[in-house]
C-alpha positions in Angstrom: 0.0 0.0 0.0 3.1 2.5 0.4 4.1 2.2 -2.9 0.4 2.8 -4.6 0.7 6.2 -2.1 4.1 7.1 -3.0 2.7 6.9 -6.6 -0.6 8.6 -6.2 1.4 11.4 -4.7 3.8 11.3 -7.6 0.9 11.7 -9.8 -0.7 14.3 -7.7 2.4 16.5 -8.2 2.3 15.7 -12.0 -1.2 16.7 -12.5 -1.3 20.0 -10.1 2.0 21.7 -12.7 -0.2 20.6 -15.7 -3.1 21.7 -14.2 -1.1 24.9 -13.4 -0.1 25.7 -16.9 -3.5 25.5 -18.3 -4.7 28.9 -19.7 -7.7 29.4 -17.3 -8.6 28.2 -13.9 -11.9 26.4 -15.0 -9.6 24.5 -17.9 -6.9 23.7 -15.0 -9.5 22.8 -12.5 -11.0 20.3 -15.0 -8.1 18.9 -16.0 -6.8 18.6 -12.1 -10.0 16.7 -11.5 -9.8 14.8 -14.5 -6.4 13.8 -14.6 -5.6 13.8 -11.2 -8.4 13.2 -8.8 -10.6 10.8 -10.2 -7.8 8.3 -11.2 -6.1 8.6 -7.6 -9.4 7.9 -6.3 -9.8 4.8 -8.3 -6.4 3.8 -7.6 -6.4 4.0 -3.7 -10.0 2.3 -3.3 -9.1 -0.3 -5.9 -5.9 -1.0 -3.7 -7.7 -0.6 -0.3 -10.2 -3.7 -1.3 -8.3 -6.1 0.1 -7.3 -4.0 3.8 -11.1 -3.9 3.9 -11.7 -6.9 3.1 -9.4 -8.9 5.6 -10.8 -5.9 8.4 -14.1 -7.0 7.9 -12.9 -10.9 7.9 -11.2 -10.0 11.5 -14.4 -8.6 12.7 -16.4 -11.6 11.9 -14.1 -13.8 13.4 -13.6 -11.8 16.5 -17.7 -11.9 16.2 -17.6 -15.3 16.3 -15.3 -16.0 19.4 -16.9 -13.6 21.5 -20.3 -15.3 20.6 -18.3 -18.7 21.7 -17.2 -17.6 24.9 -20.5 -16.3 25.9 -21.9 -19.6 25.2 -19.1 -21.6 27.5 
């Protein structure tokens, strides 16, 4: 997961200069949303599936024992 940050920040950078050089702010806003924003977003949900998913795993489990000991 540190590398996918280290690259969304990377790309973040990237896209904030181009987004700089555009000719007006609505054109570099767009394009900062466009090419920066949205794909980052993507990126770091696509690559925070599985975190979730194992956190939600843990919480079933630990669900699970507790449900076990209050039965014993």
């Amino acid at each position: 997961m540190s590398l996918v940050l280290i690259i969304v920040i990377g790309w973040l950078y990237v896209t904030v200069l181009v987004a700089a050089n555009e000719p007006t702010i609505i054109s570099g806003i767009i394009s900062f949303l466009f090419y920066g924003a949205l794909p980052c977003g993507l990126l770091l949900y696509f690559a925070g599936s599985r975190v979730r998913r194992e956190r939600q795993l843990f919480k079933e489990m630990m669900a699970e024992k507790k449900r076990r000991e209050a039965e014993n």
